[in-house]
C-alpha positions in Angstrom: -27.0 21.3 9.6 -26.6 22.9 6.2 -23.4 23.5 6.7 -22.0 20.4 8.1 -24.1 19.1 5.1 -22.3 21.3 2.5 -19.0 20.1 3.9 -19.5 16.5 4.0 -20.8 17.3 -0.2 -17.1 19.1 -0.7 -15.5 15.6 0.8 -16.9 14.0 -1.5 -16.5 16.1 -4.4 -12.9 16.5 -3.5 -12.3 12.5 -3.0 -13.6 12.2 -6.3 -11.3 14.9 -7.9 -8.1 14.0 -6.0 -8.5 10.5 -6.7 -6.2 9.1 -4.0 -4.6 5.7 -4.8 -3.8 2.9 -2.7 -4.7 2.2 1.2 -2.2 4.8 2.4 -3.1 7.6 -0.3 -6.8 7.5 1.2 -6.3 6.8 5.2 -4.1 10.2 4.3 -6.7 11.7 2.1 -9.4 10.7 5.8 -7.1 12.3 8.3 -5.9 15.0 6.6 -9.6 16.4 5.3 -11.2 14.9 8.3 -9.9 16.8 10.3 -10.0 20.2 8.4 -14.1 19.0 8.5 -14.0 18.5 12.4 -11.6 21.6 12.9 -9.4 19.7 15.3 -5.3 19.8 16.0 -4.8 16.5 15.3 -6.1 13.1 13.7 -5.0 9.8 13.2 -5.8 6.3 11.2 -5.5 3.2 13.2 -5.3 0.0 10.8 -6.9 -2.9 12.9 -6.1 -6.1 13.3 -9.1 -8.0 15.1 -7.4 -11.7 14.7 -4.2 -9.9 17.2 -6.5 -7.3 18.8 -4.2 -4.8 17.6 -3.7 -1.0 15.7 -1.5 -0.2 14.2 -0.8 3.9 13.2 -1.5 4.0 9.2 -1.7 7.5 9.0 -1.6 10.9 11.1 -1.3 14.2 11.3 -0.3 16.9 13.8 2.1 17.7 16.0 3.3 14.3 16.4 1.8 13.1 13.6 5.0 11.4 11.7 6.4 9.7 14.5 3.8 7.5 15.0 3.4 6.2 11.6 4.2 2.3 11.8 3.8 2.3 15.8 1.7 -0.8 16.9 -0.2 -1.8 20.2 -3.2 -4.0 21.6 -6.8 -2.6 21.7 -6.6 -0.2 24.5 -7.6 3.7 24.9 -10.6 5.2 23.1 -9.4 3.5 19.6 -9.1 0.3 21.2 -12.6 0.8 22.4 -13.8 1.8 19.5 -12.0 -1.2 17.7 -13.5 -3.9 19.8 -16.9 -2.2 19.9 -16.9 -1.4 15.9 -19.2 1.7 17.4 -18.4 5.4 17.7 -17.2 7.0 20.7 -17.0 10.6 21.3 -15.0 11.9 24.7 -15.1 15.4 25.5 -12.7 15.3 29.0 -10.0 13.0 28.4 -8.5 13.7 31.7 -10.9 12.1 33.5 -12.4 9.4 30.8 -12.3 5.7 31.7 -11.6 4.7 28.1 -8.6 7.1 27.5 -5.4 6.0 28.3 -2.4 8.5 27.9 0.6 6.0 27.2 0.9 8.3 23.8 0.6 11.4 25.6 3.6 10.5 28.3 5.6 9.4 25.1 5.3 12.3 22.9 4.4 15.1 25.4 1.1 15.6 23.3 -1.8 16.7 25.6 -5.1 15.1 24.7 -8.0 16.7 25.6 -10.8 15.4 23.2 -11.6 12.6 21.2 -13.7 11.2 18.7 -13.3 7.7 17.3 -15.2 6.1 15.1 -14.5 2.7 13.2 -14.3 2.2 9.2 -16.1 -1.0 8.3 -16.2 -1.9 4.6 -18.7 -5.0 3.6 -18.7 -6.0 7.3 -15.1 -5.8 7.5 -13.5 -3.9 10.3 -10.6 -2.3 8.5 -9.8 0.4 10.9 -10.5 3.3 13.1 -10.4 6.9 12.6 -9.7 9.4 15.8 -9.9 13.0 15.5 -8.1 14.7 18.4 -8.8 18.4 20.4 -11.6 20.5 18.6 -10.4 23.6 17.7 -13.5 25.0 19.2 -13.0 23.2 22.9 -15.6 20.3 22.6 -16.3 18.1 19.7 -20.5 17.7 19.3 -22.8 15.1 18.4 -22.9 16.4 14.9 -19.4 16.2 15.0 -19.8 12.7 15.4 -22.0 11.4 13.0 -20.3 13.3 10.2 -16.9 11.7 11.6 -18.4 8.2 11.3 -19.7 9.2 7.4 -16.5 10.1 6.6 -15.0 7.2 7.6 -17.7 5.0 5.8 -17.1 6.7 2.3 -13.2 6.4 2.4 -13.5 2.7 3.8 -15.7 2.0 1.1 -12.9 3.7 -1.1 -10.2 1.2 0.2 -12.3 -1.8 0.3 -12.8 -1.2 -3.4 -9.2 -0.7 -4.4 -8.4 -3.7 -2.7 -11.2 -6.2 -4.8 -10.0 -4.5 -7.7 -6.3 -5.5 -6.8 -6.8 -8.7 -5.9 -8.9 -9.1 -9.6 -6.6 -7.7 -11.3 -3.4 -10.4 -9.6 -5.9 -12.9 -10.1 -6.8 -12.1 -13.5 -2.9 -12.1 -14.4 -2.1 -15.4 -12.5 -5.6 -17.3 -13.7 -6.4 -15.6 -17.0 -4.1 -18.2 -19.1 -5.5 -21.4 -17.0 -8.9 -20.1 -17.3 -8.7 -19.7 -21.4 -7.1 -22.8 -21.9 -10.0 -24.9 -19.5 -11.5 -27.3 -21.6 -15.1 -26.5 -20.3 -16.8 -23.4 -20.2 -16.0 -20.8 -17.3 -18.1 -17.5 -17.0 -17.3 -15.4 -13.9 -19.0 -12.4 -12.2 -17.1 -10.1 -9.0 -19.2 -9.6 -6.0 -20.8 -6.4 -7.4 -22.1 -9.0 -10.1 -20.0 -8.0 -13.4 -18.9 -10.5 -15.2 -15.5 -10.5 -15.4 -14.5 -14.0 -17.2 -15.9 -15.5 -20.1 -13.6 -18.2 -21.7 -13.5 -19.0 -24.9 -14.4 -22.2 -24.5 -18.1 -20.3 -23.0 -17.8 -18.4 -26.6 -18.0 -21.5 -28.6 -21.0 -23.4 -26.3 -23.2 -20.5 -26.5 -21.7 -19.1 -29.7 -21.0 -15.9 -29.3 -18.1 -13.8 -28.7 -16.5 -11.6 -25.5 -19.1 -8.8 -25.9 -20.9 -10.0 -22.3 -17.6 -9.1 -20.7 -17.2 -6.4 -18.5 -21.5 -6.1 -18.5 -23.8 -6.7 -15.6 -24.3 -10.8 -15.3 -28.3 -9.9 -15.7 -27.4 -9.1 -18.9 -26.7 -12.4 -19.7 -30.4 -13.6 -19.1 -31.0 -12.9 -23.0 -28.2 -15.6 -23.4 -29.3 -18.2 -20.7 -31.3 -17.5 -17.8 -30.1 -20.5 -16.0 -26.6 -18.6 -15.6 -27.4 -16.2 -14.4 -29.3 -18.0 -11.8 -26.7 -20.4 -10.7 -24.2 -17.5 -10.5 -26.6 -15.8 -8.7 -27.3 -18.3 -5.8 -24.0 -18.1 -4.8 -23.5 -14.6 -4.7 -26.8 -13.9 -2.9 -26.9 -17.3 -1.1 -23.6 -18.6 -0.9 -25.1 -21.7 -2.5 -23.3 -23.7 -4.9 -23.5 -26.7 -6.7 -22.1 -29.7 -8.2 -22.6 -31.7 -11.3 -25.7 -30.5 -12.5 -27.4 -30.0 -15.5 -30.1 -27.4 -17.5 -31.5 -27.5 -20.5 -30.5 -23.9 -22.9 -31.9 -22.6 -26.1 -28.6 -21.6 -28.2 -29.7 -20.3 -31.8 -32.8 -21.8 -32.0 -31.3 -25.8 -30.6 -31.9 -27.4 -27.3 -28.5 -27.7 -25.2 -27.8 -29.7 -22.3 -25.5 -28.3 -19.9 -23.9 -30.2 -17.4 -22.3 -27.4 -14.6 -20.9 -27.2 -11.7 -20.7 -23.4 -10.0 -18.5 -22.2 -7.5 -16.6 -19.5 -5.0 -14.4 -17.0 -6.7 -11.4 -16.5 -4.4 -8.5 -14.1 -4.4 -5.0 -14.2 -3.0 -6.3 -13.7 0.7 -8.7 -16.7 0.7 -11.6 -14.4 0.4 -14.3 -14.8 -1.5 -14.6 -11.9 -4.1 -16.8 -13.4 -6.8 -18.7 -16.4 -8.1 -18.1 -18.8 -11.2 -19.7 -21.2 -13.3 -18.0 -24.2 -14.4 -19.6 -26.1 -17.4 -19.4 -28.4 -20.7 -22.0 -29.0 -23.3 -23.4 -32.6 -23.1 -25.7 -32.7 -25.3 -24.4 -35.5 -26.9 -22.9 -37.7 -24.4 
């Protein structure tokens, strides 16, 4: 256990010191030192589609490992299993597994013999599935397969990442201009809740400048708890509202704000923040 320990420490540690970047960079970076972990032949990453109930090869290594890249079918075999399931599945005797299939085998002469399969999920996302093919040592083992389904875990996490910070970064470049020149107040927090917008119409309500930026939205309680409240709700709850009001401190004077807060979303349609919309109405 030590050792399988040990080696799951040196994935990481190497993840971290290779830095891989983009999708590809890291589904290689998973198949490649996955399967140096798992001592196997051969491994594979199957991106998955679950509105087609299909895979598609991302990455792989092996004998045939190249040839497969870009190759596409529905849920079927141990993957498709595994894909439909979202749960891990180790086969030790391929030959006579119900959940095998060998359409790959018959296409590319490559004799499997055992599997493991286990899927990468990312915030309840099914992004993929990782298979690790023919131990080295003859049978893959339980351990085997837990430390399989961690490695998977870490590099989904990886990809899921890269992708929020993508889709910030477009959105920041397409919105940024439209979000300056609002004439209310906009302050904006990603789902790990750092704020990522604060306009400068947001500087001159609450007078202060852009140093809240780039900080935990907590961290805007010392400016005006009920921010960080609203924001709050609708990254904890989902919950947001419209046309409302709260009363703020703001150097020593009572300030009404009227707000509205809302979903941040990125290219994809997904949600990957939440925002607070709001104008000073003190004096209306």
């Amino acid at each position: 256990m030590n050792d399988a320990a040990d080696l799951l420490v040196k994935f990481m540690e190497d993840l971290a010191a290779e830095r891989p970047q983009g999708e590809d960079a890291l589904w290689g970076y998973l198949v490649r030192k996955g399967a140096g972990l798992l001592n196997c032949h051969a491994a594979s990453f199957f991106e998955a589609d679950e509105a087609r109930h299909r895979l598609t090869f991302r990455a792989s290594i092996g004998p045939v490992g190249e040839d497969l890249v870009g190759v596409s079918f529905a849920y079927q075999g141990v993957a498709g299993f595994c894909a439909d399931s979202k749960k891990p599945v180790l086969v030790n005797d391929a030959e006579t597994s119900p959940l095998f299939t060998k359409k790959v085998d018959h296409g590319t002469g490559f004799k499997t013999k055992t599997v493991i399969a286990v899927p990468a999920i990312a915030n309840g996302e099914l992004l993929g599935v990782a298979e690790f093919i023919n131990s080295m040592t003859g049978a893959f083992t339980e351990a085997d397969l837990k430390a399989a389904a961690v490695l998977a875990a870490l590099v989904a996490r990886d990809v899921y990442i890269n992708k929020l910070e993508a889709t910030i970064k477009q959105l920041n470049l397409k919105g940024e201009s439209t979000i300056n020149n609002l004439s209310g107040g906009f302050i904006g927090a990603d789902l790990e809740g750092r704020v990522i917008f604060f306009n400068p119409k947001a500087s001159e309500i609450f007078g202060v400048g852009q140093e809240y930026l780039n900080k935990p939205v907590v961290e805007l309680f010392q400016l005006c708890p009920e921010v960080v409240g609203a924001i709050g709700d609708v990254l904890k709850q989902n919950k947001t509202v419209r046309r409302e009001e709260f009363m703020c401190k703001v150097n020593g004077k009572d300030k009404v704000i009227g707000y509205s807060s809302i979903n941040i979303q990125g290219v994809d349609g997904k949600n990957i923040g939440a925002g607070i919309i709001f104008q000073d109405i003190t004096n209306v």
